[in-house]
C-alpha positions as CSV (number, residue, x, y, z in Angstrom):
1,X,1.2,16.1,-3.4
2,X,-0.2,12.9,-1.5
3,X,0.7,13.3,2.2
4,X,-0.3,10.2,4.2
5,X,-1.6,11.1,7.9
6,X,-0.1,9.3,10.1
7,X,-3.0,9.1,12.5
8,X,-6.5,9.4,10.7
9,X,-9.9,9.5,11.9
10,X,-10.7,6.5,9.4
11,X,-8.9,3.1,9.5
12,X,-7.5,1.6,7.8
13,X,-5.6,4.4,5.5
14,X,-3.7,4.8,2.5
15,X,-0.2,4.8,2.7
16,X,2.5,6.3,0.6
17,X,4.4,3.5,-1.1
18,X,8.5,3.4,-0.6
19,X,9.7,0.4,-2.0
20,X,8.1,-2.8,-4.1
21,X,10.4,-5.6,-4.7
22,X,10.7,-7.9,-7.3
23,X,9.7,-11.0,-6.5
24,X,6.8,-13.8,-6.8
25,X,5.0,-12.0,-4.5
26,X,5.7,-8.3,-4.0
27,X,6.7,-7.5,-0.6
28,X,5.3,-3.7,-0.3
29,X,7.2,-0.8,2.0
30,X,4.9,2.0,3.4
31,X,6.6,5.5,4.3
32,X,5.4,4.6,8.1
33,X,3.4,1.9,10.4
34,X,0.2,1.0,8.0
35,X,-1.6,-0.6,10.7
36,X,-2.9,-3.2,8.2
37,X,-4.3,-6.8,9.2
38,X,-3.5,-9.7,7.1
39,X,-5.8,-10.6,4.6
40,X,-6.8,-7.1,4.2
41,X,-7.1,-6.3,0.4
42,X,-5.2,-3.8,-1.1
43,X,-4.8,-1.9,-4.0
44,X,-1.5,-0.3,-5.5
45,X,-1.9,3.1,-7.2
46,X,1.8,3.8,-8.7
47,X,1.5,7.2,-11.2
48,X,3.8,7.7,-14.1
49,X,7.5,8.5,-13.0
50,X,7.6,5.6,-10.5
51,X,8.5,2.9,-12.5
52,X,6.6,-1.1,-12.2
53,X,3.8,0.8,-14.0
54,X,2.7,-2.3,-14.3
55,X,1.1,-2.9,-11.1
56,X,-0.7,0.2,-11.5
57,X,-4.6,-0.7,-9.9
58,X,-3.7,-4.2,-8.9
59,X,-5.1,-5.5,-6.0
60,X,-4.6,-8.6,-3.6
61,X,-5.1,-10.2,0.0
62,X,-2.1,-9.3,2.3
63,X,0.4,-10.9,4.5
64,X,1.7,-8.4,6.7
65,X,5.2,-8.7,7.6
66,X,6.1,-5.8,10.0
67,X,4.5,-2.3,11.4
68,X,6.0,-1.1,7.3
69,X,5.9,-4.1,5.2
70,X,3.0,-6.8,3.8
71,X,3.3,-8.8,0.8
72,X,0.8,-9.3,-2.0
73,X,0.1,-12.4,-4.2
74,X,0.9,-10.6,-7.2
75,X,4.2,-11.7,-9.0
76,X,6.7,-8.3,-10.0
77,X,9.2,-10.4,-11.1
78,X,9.1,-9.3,-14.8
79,X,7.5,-5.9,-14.0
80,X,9.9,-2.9,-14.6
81,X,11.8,-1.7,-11.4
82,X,10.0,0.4,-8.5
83,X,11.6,3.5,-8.1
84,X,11.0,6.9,-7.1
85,X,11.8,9.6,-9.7
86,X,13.7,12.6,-8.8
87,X,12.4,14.5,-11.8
88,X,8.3,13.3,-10.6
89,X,6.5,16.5,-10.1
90,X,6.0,16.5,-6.2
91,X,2.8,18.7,-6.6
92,X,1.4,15.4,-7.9
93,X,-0.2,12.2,-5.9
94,X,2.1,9.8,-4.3
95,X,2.5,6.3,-5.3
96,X,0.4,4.4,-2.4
97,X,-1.6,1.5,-1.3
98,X,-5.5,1.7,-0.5
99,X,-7.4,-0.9,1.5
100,X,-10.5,-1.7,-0.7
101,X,-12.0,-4.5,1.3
102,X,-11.3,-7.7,3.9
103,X,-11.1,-11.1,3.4
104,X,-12.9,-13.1,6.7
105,X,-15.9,-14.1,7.8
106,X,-15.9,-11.2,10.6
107,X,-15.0,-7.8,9.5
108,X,-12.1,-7.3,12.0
109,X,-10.2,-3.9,10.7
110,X,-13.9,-2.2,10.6
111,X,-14.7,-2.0,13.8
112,X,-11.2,-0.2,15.2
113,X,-12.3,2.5,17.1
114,X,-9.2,5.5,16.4
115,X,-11.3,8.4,17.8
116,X,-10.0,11.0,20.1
117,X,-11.0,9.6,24.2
């Protein structure tokens, strides 16, 4: 199974993925606070069993919308429902979100300093 931690020595983190709406651009609920920055670039990882296999490796910029929720310029609107299974095996990963890179001229999220005082 794919356990987030909530607090990890590297930022920023995956997160487990809750919900993903339907919609123009995907609005995207972590399990708890991602600590994400907008225009962070993120990339969805959604096994089979979770439904809106179709976003499956996808990637975009994000808007982030609260401490659990960003959007992503990538349109679900035809993409099959996100939902997750009952009868997934839970030994298995997650579905979750990966930061892969930043978009700005100064990298921003990098230099967070989450080690221990």
């Amino acid at each position: 199974m794919s356990v987030a931690i909530e607090n990890p020595m590297f930022l920023p983190a995956m997160r487990v993925i809750t919900v993903i709406t339907k919609a123009k651009k995907a609005v995207v609920t972590t399990s708890f606070a991602h600590n994400y920055i907008d225009g962070l670039i993120i990339r969805l990882f959604i096994p089979e069993g979770f439904g809106m296999w179709q976003a499956n490796q996808l990637f975009s910029a994000i808007t982030v919308l609260s401490p659990t929720t960003f959007q992503m310029t990538i349109d679900t609107t035809n993409f099959d429902t996100f939902a997750i299974s009952t009868t997934f095996p839970f030994d298995q990963q997650s579905a979750q979100c990966t930061p892969i890179a930043e978009l700005t001229s100064q990298l921003t999220g990098a230099f967070k300093n989450v080690l221990p005082r």
